[in-house]
Each structure stands twice: as structure tokens, then as C-alpha cells.
VOVEXFI-409772 format. One record per atom (N, C-alpha, C): x, y, z; atom name; residue number from 0. Coordinates in Angstrom, 2 decimals. Atoms other than C-alpha are relative to their C-alpha. Last residue first. Example, Ala and Ser with C-alpha at 12.3 -4.5 7.8 and 13.67 -1.06 7.14 Angstrom:
! residues 2
{{-0.82,-1.19,-0.06},N,1}
{{13.67,-1.06,7.14},CA,1}
{{-0.77,1.09,0.73},C,1}
{{0.89,-1.19,0.00},N,0}
{{12.30,-4.50,7.80},CA,0}
{{0.90,1.20,0.00},C,0}
//
This chain:
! residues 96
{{0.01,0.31,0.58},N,95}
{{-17.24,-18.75,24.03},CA,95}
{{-1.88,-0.83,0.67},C,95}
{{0.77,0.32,-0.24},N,94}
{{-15.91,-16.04,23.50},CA,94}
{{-0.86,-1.03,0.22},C,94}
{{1.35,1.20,0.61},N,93}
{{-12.83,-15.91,22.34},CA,93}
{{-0.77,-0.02,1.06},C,93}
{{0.82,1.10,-0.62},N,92}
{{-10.62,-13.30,22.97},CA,92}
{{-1.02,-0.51,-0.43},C,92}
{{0.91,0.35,0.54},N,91}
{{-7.53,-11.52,20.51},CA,91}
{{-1.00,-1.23,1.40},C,91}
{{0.32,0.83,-0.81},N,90}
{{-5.32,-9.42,21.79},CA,90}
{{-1.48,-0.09,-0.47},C,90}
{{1.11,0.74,0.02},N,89}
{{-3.07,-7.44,19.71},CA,89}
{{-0.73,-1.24,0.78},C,89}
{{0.17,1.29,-0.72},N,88}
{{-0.51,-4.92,20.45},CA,88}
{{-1.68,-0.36,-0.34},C,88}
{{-0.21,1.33,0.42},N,87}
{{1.01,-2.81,18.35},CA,87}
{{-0.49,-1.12,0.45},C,87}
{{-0.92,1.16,-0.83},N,86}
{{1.51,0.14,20.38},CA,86}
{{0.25,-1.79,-0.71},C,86}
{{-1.47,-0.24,-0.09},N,85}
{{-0.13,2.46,18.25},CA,85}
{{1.08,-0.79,0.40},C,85}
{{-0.65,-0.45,1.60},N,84}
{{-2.84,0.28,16.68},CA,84}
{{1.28,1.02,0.43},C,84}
{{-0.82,-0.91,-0.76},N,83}
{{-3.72,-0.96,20.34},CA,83}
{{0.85,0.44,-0.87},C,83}
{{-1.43,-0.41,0.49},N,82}
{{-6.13,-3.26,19.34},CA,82}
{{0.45,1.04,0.33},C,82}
{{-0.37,-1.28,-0.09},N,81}
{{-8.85,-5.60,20.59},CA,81}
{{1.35,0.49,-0.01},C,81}
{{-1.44,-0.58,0.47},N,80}
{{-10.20,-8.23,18.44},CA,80}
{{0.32,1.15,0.82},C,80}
{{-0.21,-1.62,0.44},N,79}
{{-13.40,-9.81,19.14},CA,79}
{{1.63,-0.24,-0.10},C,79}
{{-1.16,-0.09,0.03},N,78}
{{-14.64,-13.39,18.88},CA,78}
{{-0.10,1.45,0.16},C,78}
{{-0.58,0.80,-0.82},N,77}
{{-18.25,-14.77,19.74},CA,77}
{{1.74,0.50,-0.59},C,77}
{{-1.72,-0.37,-0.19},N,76}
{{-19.99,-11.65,19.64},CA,76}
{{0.76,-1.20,0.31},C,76}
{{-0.53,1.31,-0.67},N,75}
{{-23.90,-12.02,18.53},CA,75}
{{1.76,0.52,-0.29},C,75}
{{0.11,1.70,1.06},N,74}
{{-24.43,-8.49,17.11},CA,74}
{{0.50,-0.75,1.09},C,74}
{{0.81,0.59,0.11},N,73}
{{-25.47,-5.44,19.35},CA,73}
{{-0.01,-1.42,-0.71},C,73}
{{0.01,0.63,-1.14},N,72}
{{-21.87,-4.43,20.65},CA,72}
{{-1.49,-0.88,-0.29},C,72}
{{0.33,-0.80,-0.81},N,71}
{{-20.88,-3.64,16.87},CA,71}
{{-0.76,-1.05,1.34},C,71}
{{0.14,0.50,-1.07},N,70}
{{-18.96,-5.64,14.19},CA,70}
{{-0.76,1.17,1.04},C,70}
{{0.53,-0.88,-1.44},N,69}
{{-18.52,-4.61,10.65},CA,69}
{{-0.44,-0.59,1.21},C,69}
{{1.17,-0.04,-0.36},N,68}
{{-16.84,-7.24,8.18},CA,68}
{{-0.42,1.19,1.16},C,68}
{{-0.06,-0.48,-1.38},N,67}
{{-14.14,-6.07,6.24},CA,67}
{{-1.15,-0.31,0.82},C,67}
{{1.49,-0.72,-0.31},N,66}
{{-13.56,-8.09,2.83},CA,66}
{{0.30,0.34,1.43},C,66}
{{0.83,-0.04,0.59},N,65}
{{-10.53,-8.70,1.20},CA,65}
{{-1.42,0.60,0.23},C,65}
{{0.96,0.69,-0.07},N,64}
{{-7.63,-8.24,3.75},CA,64}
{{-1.29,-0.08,-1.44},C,64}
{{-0.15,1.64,-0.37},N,63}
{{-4.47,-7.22,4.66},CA,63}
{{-1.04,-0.72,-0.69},C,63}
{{-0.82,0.51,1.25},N,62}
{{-5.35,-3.88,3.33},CA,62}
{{0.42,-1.46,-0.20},C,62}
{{1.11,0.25,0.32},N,61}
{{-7.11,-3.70,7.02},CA,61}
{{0.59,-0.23,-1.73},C,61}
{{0.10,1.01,0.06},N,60}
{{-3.97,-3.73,8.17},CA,60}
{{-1.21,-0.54,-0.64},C,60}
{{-0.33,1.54,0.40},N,59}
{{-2.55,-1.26,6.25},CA,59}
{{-0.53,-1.10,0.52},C,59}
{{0.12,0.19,1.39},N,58}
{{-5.31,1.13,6.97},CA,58}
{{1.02,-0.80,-0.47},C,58}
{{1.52,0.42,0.20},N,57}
{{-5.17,1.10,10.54},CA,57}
{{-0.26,-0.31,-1.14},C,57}
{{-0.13,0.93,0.05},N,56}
{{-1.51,1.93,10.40},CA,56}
{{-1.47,-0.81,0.05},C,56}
{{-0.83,1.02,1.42},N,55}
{{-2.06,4.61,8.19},CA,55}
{{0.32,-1.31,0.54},C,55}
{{0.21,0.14,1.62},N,54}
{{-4.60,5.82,10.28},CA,54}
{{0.44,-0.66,-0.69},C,54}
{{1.04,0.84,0.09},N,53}
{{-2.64,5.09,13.43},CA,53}
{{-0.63,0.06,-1.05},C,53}
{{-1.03,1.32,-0.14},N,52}
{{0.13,7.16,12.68},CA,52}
{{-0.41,-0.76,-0.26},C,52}
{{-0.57,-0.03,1.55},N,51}
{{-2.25,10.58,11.70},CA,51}
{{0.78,-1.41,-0.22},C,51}
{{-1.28,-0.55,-0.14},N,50}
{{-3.28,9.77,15.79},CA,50}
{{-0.46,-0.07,-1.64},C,50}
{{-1.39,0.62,0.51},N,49}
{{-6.65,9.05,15.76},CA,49}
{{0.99,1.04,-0.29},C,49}
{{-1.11,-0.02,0.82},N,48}
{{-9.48,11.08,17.86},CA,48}
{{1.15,-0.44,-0.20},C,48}
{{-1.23,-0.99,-0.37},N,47}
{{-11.53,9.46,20.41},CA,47}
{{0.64,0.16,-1.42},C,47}
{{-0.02,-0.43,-1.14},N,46}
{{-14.91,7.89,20.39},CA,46}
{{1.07,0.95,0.33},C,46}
{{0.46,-1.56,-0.36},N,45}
{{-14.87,7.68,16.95},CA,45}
{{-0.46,0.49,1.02},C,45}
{{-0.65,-1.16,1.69},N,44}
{{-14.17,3.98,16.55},CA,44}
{{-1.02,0.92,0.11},C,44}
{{-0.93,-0.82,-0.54},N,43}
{{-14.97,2.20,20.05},CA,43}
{{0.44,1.13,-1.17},C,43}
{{0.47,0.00,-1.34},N,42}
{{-17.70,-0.19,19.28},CA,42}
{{0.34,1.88,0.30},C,42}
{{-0.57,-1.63,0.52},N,41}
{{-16.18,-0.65,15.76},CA,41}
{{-0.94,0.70,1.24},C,41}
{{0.53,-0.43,-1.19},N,40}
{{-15.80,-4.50,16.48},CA,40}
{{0.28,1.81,-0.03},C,40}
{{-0.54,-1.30,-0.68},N,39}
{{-13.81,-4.86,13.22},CA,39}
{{-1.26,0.00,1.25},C,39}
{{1.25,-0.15,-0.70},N,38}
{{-14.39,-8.90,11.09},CA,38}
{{0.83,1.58,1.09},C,38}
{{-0.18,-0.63,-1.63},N,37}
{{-11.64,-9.39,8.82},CA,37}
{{-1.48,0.25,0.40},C,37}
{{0.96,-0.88,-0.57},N,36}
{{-12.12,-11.91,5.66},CA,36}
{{0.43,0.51,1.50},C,36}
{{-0.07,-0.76,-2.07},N,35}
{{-9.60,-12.70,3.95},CA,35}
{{-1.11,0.15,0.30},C,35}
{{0.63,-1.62,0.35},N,34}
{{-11.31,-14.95,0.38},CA,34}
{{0.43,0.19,1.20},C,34}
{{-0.10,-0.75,-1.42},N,33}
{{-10.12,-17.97,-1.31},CA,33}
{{-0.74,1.18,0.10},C,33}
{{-0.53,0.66,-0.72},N,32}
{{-10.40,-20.54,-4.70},CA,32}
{{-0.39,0.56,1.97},C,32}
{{1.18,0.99,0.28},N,31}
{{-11.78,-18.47,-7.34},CA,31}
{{-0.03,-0.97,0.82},C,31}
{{0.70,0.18,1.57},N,30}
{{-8.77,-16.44,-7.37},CA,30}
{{-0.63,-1.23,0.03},C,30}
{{-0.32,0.07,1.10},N,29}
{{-6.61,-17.13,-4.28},CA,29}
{{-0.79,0.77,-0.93},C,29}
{{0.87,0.74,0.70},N,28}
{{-6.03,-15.20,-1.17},CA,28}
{{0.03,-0.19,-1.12},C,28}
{{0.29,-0.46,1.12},N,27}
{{-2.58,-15.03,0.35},CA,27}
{{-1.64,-0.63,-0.61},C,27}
{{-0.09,0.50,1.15},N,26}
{{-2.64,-16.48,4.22},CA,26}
{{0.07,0.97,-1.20},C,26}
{{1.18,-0.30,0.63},N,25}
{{-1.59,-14.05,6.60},CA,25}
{{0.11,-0.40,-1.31},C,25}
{{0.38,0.73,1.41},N,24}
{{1.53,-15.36,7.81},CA,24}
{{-1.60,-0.38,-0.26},C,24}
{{1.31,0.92,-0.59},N,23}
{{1.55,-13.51,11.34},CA,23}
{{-0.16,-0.96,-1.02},C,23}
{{-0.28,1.09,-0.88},N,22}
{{5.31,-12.67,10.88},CA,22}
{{-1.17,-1.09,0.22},C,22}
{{-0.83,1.25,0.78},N,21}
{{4.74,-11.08,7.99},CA,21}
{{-0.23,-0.87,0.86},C,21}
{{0.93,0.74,0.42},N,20}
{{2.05,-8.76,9.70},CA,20}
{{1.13,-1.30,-1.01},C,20}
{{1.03,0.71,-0.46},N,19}
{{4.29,-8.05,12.41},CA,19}
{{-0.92,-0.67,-0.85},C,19}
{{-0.83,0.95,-0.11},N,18}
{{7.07,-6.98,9.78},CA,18}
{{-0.76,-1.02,1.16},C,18}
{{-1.11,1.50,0.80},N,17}
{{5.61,-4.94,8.25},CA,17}
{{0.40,-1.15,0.30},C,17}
{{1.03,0.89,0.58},N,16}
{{4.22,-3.43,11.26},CA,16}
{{0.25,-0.77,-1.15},C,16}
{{0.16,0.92,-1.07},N,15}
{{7.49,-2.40,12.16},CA,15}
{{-0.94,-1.08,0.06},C,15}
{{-0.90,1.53,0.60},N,14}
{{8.29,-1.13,8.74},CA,14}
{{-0.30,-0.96,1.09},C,14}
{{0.61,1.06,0.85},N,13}
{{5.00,1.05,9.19},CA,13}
{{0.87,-1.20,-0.35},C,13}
{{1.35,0.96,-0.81},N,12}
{{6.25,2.36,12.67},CA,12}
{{-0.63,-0.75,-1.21},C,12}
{{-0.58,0.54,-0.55},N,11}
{{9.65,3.97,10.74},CA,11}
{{-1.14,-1.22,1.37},C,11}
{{-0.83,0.98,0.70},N,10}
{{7.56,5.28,8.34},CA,10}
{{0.53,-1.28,0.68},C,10}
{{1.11,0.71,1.23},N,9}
{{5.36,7.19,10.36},CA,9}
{{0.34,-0.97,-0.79},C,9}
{{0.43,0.95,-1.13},N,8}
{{8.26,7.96,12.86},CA,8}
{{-0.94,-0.80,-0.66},C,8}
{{-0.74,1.60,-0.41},N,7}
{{9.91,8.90,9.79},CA,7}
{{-0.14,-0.54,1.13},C,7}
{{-1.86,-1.18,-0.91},N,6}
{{7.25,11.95,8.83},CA,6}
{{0.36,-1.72,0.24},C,6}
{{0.01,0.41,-1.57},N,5}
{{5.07,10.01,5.65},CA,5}
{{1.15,0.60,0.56},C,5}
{{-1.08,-0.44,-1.31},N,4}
{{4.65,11.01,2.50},CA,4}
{{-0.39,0.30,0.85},C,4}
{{-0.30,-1.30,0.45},N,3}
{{2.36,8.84,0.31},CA,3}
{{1.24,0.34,0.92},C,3}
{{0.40,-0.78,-0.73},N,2}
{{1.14,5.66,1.90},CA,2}
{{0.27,1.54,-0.33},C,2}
{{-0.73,-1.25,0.41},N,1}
{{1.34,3.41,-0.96},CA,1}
{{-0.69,1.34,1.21},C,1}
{{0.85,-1.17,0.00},N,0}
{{0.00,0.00,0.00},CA,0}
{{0.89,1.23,0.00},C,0}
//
């Protein structure tokens, strides 16, 4: 993904992620074959203003992916995702 110009903390946090999402080996989808799908619990989105950092890292990961599903507190919840798009940290619970 082509982030344009970025200051080098911006940069220097997207190689990081880079390199988290390698690590996770997020399958490749195929052609006629596959499909990502993310699911977002958006509970919390626009409660507080994003950093300019976050954005872009919000938007690569979601690039990760094919389709985005929307999530909110009213749907059946058996997984969430919560993230810490500056910090990097992901923690994923099951519900179950």
C-alpha cells in the first residue's frame, strides 16, 4: 500500500508493522479458490481522535484483507479483536 509522504516515525512504525504482519503469515487469497475476511468490532471507533500514525496503520492492516466485516456491541460476539494500533498490540478473545 502506498502511503504517500510520511514523517519517519510514520515510516519507521510502518516497517514495524511490516514486519508483524509477515510474521503472522496471513494467508494469500486465491482467485476463485479464497477470500480474507476481517471482522472490526467498531464499538470504540470515533470515540476518540486518531493519531495521523494510526490511520495509516489502521489502513494497512485492514489492506491485509478482502472483505471487512462490521462488528458492533449489538451483534452475537463470539470473537473480538482488541487493538492498540499504536503500540502494536493485539489481543484476541474468544468467547465462548
Amino acid at each position: 500500500m502506498n502511503h504517500g509522504n510520511v514523517s519517519p516515525e510514520i515510516a519507521k512504525g510502518l516497517l514495524a508493522l511490516y514486519e508483524c504482519i509477515a510474521a503472522s503469515n496471513i494467508p494469500s487469497s486465491k482467485l476463485d479458490e479464497s477470500v480474507n475476511i476481517a471482522t472490526w468490532n467498531i464499538r470504540e471507533f470515533g470515540k476518540k481522535k486518531r493519531t495521523t500514525a494510526a490511520i495509516h496503520y489502521i489502513a494497512e492492516i485492514l489492506g491485509q484483507f478482502d472483505l471487512i466485516g462490521r462488528m458492533s456491541d449489538h451483534l452475537p460476539l463470539w470473537m473480538q479483536m482488541n487493538t492498540d494500533i499504536d503500540g502494536f498490540q493485539l489481543e484476541q478473545i474468544i468467547h465462548s
